[in-house]
C-alpha positions in Angstrom: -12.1 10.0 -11.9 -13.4 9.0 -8.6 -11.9 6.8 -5.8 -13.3 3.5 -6.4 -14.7 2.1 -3.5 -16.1 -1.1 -2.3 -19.3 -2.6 -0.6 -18.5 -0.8 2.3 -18.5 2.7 1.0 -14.9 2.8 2.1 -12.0 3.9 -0.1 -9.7 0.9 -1.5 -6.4 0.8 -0.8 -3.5 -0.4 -2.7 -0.6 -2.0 -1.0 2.8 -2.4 -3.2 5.4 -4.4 -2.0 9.0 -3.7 -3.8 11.9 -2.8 -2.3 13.6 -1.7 -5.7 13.3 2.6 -5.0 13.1 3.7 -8.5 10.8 1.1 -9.1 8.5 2.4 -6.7 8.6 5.4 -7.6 7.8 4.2 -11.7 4.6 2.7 -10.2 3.3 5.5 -8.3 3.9 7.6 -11.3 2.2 5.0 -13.6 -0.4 4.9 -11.8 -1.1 8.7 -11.0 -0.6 8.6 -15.1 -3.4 6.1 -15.5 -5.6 8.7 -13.2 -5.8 6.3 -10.4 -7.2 7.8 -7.1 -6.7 5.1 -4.9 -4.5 5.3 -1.3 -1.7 3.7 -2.4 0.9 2.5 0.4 4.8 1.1 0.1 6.6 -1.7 1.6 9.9 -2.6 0.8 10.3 -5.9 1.8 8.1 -9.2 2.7 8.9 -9.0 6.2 7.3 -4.9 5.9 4.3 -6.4 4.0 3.1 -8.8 7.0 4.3 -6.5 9.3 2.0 -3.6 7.5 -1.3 -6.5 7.3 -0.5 -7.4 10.7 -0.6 -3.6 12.5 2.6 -4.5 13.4 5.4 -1.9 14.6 5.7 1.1 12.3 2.4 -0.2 10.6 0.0 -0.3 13.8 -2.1 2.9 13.3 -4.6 1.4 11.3 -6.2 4.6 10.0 -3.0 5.4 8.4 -2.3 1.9 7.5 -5.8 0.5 6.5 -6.0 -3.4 5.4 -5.5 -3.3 1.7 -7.9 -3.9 -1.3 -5.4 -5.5 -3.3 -1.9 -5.8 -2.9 0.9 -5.4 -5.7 3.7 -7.8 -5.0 7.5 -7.8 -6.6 9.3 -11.7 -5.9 12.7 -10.7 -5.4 12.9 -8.6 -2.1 15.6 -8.6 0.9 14.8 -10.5 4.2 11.1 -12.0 3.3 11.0 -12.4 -0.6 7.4 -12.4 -2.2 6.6 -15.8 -2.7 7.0 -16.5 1.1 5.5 -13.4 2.0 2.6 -14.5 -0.3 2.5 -18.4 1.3 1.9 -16.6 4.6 -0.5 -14.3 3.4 -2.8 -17.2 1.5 -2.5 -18.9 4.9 -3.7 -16.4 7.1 -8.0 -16.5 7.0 -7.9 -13.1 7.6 -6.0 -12.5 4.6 -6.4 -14.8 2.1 -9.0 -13.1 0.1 -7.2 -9.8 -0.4 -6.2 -10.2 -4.6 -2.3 -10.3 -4.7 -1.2 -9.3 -8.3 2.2 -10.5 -8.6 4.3 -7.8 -10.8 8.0 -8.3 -11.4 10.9 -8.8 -13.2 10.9 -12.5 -13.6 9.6 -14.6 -16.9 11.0 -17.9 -15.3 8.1 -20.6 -15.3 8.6 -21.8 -12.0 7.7 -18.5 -10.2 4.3 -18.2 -12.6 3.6 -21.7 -11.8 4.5 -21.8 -7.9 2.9 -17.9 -7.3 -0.6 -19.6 -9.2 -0.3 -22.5 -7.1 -0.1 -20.4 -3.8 -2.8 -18.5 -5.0 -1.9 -15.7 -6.7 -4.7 -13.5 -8.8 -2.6 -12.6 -11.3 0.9 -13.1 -12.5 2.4 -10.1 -14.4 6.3 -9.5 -15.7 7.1 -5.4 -15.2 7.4 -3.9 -18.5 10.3 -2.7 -19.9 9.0 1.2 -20.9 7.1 3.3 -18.5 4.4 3.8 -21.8 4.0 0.0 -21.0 3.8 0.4 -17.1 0.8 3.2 -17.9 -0.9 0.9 -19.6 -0.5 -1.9 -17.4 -1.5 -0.1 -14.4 -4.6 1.4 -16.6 -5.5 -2.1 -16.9 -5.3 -3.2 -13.5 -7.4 -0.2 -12.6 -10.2 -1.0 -15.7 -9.9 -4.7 -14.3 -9.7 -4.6 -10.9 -11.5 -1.3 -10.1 -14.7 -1.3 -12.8 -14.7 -5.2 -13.6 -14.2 -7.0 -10.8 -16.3 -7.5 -7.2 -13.6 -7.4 -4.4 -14.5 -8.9 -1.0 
């Protein structure tokens, strides 16, 4: 399969926020599984995320850090958790319209209602297999990648 790319002829890159290792690593897999070709890029933390959309620190090198095409984003993380990583993000005009898909561990009500209300794209709870995570992530790529019009 090919890289997807955008309007601009440039290659899209997918940021994933979770600072859970093995977790990381399930998603990389999942999606290399899926046949995925897109840069992928890890943060472990919310305070890494802005940090990383900022070209801040360890993140400034932008050819090695480009701005993201979509961002993958776990809720519970040390220091900055998701949901006020994602408040800053859908604050920031220069952000706002990268697609955040939240994917995480949590069911609970409140975080699908509160994510949506700050603007999340979509809302997704991590499945419990990695057959489910494969097909998750060969949705996300069908969807986001094939379907959709990113900015």
């Amino acid at each position: 399969m090919k890289i997807m790319k955008n309007k601009n002829l440039k290659a899209i890159e997918i940021l994933i926020a979770d600072d859970d290792a093995e977790d990381r690593m399930l998603i990389h897999d999942a999606l290399h599984e899926s046949r995925l070709k897109n840069g992928l890029q890890f943060v472990e933390d919310g305070e890494q995320l802005l940090d990383y959309l900022n070209n801040r620190g360890k993140y400034s090198d932008k050819e090695k850090h480009p701005l993201p095409g979509i961002i993958l984003l776990d809720l519970n993380m040390p220091k900055k958790d998701g949901r006020e990583a994602l408040k800053e993000i859908k604050q920031d005009s220069r952000l706002r319209t990268i697609p955040i898909v939240v994917l995480t561990t949590s069911k609970a009500e409140e975080d699908i209602l509160k994510t949506y209300n700050l603007g999340v794209s979509s809302f997704i709870s991590k499945p419990v297999t990695f057959a489910g995570l494969v097909e998750v992530m060969k949705t996300l790529n069908k969807y986001w990648f094939e379907v959709v019009e990113l900015p």
